[in-house]
LUMLUMZA-768355 format. One record per residue (C-alpha): y, z, x. Coordinates in Angstrom, 3 decimals, padded with zeros to 6 digits, always signed. Each point is the difference from the previous one (the first is absolute). Layout:
<sites>
SITE       py       pz       px
SITE        Y        Z        X
...
</sites>
This chain:
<sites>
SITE       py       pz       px
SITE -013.535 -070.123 -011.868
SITE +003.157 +000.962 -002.314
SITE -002.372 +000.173 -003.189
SITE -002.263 +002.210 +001.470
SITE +003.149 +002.546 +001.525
SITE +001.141 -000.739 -003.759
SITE -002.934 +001.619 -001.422
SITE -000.813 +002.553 +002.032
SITE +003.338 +001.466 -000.409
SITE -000.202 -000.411 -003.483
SITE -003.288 +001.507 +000.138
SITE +002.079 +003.028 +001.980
SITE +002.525 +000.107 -002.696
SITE -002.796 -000.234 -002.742
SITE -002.109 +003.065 +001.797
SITE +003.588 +002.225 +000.465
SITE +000.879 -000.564 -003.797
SITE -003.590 +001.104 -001.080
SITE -000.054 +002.665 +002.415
SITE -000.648 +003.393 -001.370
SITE +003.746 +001.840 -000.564
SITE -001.670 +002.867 +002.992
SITE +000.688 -002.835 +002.447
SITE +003.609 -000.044 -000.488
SITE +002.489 +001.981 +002.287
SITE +001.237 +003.172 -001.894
SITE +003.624 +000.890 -000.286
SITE +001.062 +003.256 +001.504
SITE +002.303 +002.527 -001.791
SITE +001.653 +001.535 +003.011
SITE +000.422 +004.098 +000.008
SITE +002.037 +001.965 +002.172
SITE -000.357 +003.686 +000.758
SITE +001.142 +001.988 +002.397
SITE -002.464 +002.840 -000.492
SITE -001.697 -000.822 +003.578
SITE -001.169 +003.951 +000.321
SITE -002.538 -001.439 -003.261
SITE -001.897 -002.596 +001.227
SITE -002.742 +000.487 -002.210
SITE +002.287 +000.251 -003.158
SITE +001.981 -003.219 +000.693
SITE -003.979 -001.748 +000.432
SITE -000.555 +000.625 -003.008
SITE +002.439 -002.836 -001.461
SITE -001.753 -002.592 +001.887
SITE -003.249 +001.333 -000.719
SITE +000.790 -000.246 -003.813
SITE +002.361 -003.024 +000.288
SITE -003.255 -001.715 +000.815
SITE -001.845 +001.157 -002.624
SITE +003.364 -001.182 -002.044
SITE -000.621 -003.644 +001.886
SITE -002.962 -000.478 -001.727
SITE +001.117 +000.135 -003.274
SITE +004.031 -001.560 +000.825
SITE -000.342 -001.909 +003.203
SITE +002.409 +002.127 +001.286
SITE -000.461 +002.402 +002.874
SITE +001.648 +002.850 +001.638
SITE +001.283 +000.185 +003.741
SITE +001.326 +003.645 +000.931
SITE +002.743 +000.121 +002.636
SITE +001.076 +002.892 +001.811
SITE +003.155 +000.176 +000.888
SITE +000.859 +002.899 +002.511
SITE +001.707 +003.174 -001.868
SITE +002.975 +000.058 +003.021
SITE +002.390 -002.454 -000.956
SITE -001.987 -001.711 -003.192
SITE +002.936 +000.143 -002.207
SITE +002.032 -002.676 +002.275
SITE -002.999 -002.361 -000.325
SITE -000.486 +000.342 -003.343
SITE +003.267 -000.093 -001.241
SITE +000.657 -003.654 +002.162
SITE -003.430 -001.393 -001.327
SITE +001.227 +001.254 -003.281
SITE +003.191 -001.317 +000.037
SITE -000.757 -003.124 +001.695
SITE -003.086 -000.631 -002.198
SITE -001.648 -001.913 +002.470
SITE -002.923 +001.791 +001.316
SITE +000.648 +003.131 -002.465
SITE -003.185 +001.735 -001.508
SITE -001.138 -000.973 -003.390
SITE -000.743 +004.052 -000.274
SITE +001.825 +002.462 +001.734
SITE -000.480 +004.128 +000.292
SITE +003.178 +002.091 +000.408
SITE +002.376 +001.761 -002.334
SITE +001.029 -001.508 -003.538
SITE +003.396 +001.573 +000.030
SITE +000.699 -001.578 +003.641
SITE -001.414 -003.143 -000.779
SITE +000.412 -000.777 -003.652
SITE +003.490 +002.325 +000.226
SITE +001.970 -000.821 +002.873
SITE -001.534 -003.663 +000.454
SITE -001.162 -001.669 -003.021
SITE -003.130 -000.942 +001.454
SITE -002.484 +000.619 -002.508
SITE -002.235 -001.496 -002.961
SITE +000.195 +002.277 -003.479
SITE -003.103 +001.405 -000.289
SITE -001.516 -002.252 -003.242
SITE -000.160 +002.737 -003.220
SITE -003.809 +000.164 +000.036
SITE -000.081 +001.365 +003.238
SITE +002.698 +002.233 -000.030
SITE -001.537 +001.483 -003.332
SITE -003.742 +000.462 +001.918
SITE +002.016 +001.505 +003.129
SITE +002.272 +002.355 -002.019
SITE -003.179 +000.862 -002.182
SITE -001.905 +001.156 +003.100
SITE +002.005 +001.987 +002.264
SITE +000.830 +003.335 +000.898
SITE +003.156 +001.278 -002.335
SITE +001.474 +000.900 +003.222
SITE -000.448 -003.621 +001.255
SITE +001.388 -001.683 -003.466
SITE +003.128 -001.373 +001.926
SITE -001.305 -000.872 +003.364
SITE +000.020 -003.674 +000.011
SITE +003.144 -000.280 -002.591
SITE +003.346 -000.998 +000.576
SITE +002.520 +000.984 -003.222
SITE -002.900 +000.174 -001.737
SITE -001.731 -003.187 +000.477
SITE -003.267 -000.097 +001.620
SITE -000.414 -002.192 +003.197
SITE -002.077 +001.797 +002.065
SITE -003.606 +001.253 +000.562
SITE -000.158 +003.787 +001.185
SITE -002.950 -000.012 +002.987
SITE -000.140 +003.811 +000.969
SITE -000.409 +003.214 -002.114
SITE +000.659 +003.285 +002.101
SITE +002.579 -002.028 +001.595
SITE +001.822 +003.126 +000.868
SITE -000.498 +002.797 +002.845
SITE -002.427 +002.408 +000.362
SITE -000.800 +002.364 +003.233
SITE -002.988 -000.604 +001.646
SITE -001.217 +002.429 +002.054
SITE -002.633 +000.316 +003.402
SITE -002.282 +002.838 -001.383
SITE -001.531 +000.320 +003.691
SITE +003.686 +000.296 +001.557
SITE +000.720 +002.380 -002.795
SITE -003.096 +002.303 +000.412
SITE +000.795 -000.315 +003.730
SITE +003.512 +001.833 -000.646
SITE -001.659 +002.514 -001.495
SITE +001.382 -001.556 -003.560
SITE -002.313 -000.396 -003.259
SITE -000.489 -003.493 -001.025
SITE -000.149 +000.794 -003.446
SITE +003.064 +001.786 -000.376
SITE +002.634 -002.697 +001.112
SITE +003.964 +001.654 -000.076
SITE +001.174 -000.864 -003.494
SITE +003.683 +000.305 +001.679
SITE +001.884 -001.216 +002.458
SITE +000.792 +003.286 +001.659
SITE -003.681 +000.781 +000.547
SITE -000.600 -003.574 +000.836
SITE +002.461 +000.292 +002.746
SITE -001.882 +003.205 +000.815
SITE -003.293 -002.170 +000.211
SITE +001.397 -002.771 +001.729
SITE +000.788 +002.512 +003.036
SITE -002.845 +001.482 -000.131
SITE -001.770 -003.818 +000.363
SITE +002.007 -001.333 +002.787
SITE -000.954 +000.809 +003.758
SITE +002.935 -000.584 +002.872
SITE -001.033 -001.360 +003.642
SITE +001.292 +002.275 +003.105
SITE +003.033 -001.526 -000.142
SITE +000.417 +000.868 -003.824
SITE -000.311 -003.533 -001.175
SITE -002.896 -000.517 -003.259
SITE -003.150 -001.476 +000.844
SITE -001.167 +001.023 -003.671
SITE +002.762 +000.297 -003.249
SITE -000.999 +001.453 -003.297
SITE +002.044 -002.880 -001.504
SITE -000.677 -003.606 +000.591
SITE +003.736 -001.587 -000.247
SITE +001.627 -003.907 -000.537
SITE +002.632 -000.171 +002.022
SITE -000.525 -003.868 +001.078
SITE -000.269 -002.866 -002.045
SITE +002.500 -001.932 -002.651
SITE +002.488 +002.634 -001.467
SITE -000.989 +000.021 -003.176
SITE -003.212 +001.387 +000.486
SITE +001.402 +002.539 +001.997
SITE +002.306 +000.717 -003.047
SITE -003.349 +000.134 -002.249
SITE -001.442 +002.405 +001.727
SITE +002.836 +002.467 +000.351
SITE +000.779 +000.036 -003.631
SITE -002.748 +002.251 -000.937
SITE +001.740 +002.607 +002.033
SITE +003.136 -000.757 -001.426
SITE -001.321 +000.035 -003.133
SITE -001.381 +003.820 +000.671
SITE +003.601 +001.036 +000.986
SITE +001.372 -001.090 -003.658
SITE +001.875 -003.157 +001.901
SITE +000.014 -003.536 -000.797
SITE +000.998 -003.365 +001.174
SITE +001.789 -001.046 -002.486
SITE +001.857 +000.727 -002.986
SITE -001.964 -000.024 -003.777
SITE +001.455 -003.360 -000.861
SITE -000.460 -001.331 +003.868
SITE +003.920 -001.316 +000.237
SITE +001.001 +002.859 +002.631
SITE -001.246 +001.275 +003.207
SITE +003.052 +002.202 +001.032
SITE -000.742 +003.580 -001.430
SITE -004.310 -000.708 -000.170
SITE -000.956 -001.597 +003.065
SITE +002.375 +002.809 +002.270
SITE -000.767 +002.779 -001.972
SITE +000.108 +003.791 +000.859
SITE -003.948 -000.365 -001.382
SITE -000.553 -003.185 +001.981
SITE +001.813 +001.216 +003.241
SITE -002.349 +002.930 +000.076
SITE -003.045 -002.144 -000.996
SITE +001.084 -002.033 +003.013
SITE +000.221 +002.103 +002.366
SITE -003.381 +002.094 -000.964
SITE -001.369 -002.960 +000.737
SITE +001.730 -001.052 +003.349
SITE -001.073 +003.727 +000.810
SITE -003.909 -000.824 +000.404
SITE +000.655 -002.056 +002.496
SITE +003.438 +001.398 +002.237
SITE -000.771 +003.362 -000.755
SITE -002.884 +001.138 -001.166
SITE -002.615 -002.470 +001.575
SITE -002.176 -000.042 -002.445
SITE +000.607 -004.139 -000.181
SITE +000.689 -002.509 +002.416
SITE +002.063 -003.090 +000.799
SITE -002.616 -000.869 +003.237
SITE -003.163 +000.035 -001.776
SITE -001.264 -003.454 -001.628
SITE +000.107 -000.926 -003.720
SITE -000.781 +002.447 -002.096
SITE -003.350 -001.073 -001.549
SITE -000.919 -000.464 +003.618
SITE +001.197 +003.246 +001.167
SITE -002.320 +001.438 -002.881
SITE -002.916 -002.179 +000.539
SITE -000.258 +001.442 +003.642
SITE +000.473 +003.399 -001.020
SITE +003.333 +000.482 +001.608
SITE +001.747 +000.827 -002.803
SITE -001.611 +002.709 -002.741
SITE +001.787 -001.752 -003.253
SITE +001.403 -002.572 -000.940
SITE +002.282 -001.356 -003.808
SITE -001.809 -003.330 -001.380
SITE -000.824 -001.840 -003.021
SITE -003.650 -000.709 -001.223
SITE -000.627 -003.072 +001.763
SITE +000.333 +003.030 +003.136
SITE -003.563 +001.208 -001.435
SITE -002.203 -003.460 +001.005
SITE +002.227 -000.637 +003.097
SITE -001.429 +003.048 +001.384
SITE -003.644 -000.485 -000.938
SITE +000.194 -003.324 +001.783
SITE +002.748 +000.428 +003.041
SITE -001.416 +003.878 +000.729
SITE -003.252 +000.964 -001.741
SITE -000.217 +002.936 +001.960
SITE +002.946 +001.943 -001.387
SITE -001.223 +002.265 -002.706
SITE +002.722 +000.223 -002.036
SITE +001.501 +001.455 -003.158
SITE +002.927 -001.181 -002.514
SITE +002.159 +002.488 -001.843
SITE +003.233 -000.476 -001.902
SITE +003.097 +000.080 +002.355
SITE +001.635 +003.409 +000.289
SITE +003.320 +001.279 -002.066
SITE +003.124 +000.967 +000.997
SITE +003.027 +000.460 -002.414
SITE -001.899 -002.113 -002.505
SITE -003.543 -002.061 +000.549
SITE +000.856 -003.289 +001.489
SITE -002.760 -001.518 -002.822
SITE -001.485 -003.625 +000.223
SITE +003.130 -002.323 +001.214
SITE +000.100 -002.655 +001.764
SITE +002.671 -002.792 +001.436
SITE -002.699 -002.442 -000.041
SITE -001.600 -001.320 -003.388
SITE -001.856 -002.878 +000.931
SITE -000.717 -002.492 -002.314
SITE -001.623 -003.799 +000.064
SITE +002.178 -002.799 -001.073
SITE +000.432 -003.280 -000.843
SITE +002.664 -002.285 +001.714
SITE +001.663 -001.903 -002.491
SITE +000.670 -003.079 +002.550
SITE -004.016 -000.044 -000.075
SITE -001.146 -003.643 -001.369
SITE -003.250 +001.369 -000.705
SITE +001.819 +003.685 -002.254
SITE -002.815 -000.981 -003.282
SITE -003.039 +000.154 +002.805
SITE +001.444 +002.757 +001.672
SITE +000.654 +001.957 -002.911
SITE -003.853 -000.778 -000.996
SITE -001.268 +001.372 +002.895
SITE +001.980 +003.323 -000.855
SITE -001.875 +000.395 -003.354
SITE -003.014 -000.865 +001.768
SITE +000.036 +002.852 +002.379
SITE +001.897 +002.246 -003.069
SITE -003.036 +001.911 -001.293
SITE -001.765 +003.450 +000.577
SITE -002.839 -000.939 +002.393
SITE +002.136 -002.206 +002.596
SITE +002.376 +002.916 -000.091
SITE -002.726 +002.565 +000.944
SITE -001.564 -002.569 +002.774
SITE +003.126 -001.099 +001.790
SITE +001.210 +004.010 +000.330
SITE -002.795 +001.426 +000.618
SITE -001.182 -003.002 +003.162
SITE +002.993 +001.431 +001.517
SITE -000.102 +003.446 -001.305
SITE +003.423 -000.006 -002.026
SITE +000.251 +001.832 -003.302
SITE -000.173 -002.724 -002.570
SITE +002.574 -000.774 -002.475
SITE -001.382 -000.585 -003.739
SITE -000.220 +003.434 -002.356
SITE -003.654 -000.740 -000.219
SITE -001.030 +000.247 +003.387
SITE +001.954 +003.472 +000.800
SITE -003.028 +002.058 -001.085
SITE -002.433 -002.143 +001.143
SITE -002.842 +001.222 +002.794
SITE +001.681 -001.355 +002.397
SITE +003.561 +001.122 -000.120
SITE -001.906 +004.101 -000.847
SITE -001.697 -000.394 +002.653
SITE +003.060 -000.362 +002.462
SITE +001.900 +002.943 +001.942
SITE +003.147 -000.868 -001.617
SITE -001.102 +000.286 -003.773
SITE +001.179 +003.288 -000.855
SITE +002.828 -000.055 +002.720
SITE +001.221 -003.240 -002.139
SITE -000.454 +001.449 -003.269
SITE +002.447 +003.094 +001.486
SITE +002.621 -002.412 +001.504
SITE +000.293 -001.571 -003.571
SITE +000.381 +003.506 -001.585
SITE +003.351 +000.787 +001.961
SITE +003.054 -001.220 -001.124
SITE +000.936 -003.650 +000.180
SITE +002.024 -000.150 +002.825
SITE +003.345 -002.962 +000.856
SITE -000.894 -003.415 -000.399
SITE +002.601 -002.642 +002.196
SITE -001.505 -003.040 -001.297
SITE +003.436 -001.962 +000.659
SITE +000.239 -003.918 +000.552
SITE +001.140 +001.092 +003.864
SITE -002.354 +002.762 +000.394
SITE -000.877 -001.318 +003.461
SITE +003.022 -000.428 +001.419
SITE +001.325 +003.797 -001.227
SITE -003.003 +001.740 +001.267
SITE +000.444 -002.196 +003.362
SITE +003.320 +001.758 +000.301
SITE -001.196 +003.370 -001.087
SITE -003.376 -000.414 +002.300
SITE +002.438 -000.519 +003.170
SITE +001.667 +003.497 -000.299
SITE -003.554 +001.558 -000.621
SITE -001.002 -002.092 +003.045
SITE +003.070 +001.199 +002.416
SITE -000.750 +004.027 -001.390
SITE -003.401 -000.580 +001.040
SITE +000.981 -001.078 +003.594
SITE +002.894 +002.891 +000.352
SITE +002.604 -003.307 +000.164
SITE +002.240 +002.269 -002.876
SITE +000.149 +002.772 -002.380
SITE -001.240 -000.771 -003.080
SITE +003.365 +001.121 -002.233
SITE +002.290 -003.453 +001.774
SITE -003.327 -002.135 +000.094
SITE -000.487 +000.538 -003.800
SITE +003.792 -000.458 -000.218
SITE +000.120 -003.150 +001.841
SITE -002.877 -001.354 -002.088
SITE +000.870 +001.022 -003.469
SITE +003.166 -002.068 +000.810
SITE -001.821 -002.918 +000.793
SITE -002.222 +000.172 -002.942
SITE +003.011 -000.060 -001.907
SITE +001.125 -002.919 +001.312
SITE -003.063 -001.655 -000.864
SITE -000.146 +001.409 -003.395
SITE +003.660 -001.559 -000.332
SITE -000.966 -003.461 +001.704
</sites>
């Protein structure tokens, strides 16, 4: 009886040894994103990372982690190593700057990346001028999209959007409808005034921008004298206007995409990925995209968050991972993944192609990248100083202070942070 379980499990061994290399159990290369408003775009890598499984044995599994409160989770699976990502999307100069979390980009890469981008793009992804990152959005900047039916409704012409931001405060009152009680049950402008800080801070700068003001000082090692500004105090408290005085915004109504995908609010500030959100979340909108209106100066196409795709240098499997980058790194998969989500893609080639012209926010795009270039704050701690900035934009907006001692209180904080 032991010679025959002797050779049938050497006939088991025999038949797994000889068994055709599809059998075996691929390894998984681990990705974390926390781009859940693109389910269709973060697909994409474990659509392809099959395709890359095929050739490598290795395969991709996407994990979402939720945008509220990701950075505590991925800095403990990053600093623990245990259960961190083998690729991670966030920002280079918070994650390869502050923390030295990430894998150098290997040369060949970096040369196909840098010899394929926007030149507006060129240091998205860098940190002191070493590449470690994979830029994922073009357009990643704001742009004002507008109801055309709520315009035409307030007697406005869709077609002629106010280049300014007096005549877009104009519009915005002219868009916005008050209850019996004088309360909005429609705004002209679709606001954030919920969420994490710093994107409450990203989406106020373009008015601050307008005013002249800016967060931070040219070489970003002072807060005190930018970030309390005459220009920024009067940015701030334009903007704390819409809601406490003029109504044309308010602190009641949901999120903003939602509050403009049920036509409660007539506009609304958002980046390109904005354009496919809408076709999918509220296909009944008909809406256009124009550049975003100018004050002092034309807030132009900023942004506090340059999202990138890394590679975590604790990752045992960095030379697979890194594979699977070059694999995706080419003009077709650029044009796919964007466009099954309706983002603008990334690579030069693709910003003229069929699909990208055919898109509301081609010529608006083309404008935004006309006007002048406008601050960058891509600091190590750029989270935590727009946190503290974001909670004085945050009390304005609920009338808990005037904006002069808010921006006071928080340009001293930034300092401190700056200092720290």
């Amino acid at each position: 009886m032991r010679g025959v379980r002797t050779v049938a499990v050497t006939a088991v061994v025999a038949m797994a040894l000889a068994a055709p290399s599809s059998w075996a159990q691929p390894k998984k290369l681990v990705f974390w994103t926390h781009w859940e408003q693109n389910p269709e775009f973060n697909k994409f890598y474990e659509t392809r990372g099959k395709d890359f499984g095929q050739k490598t044995g290795y395969e991709v599994q996407v994990v979402t982690v939720p945008y509220q409160g990701y950075e505590a989770k991925y800095l403990a699976a990053l600093m623990g190593k245990s259960g961190a990502p083998d690729i991670f999307m966030g920002m280079t100069h918070h994650w390869c700057g502050q923390y030295d979390f990430c894998d150098k980009m290997p040369a060949d890469l970096a040369r196909t990346w840098g010899e394929n981008l926007p030149k507006y793009m060129l240091n998205v992804g860098k940190w002191k001028g070493t590449r470690y990152g994979i830029p994922i959005e073009h357009g990643n900047f704001q742009q004002m999209y507008i109801d055309a039916e709520l315009f035409k409704k307030a007697g406005l012409d869709p077609d002629k959007p106010p280049k300014t931001l007096d005549d877009w405060l104009a519009a915005m009152k002219k868009l916005t409808v008050l209850d019996a009680k004088g309360e909005p049950t429609q705004v002209g402008f679709a606001l954030r005034h919920k969420g994490h800080p710093v994107g409450i801070t990203d989406k106020f700068l373009p008015f601050a921008h307008a005013f002249g003001a800016r967060m931070l000082s040219p070489n970003l090692e002072k807060a005190t004298g930018f970030a309390n500004s005459a220009e920024m105090v009067a940015a701030l408290q334009f903007y704390s206007d819409l809601v406490n005085k003029h109504k044309v915004a308010s602190t009641a109504f949901p999120t903003p995409e939602d509050a403009f995908g049920q036509k409660r609010a007539a506009t609304i500030f958002r980046e390109s990925w904005f354009f496919g959100w809408v076709k999918k979340n509220a296909p009944d909108v008909a809406f256009k995209v124009y550049a975003l209106p100018c004050g002092k100066t034309c807030p132009g196409a900023g942004n506090l968050f340059p999202w990138t795709n890394m590679v975590a240098k604790s990752s045992p499997h960095k030379q697979a991972a890194w594979d699977f980058m070059k694999f995706i790194s080419n003009a077709k998969d650029d044009l796919d993944q964007h466009q099954a989500q309706g983002i603008l893609p990334v690579w030069t080639a693709n910003l003229d192609s069929a699909y990208v012209k055919s898109r509301p926010d081609y010529q608006s795009t083309q404008e935004m990248l006309r006007q002048p270039v406008p601050p960058e704050y891509y600091h190590p701690k750029s989270n935590e100083l727009a946190t503290a900035f974001g909670e004085a934009v945050v009390a304005a907006l609920y009338g808990k202070g005037q904006p002069k001692p808010l921006l006071d209180e928080a340009a001293a904080k930034m300092d401190r942070i700056l200092r720290d």
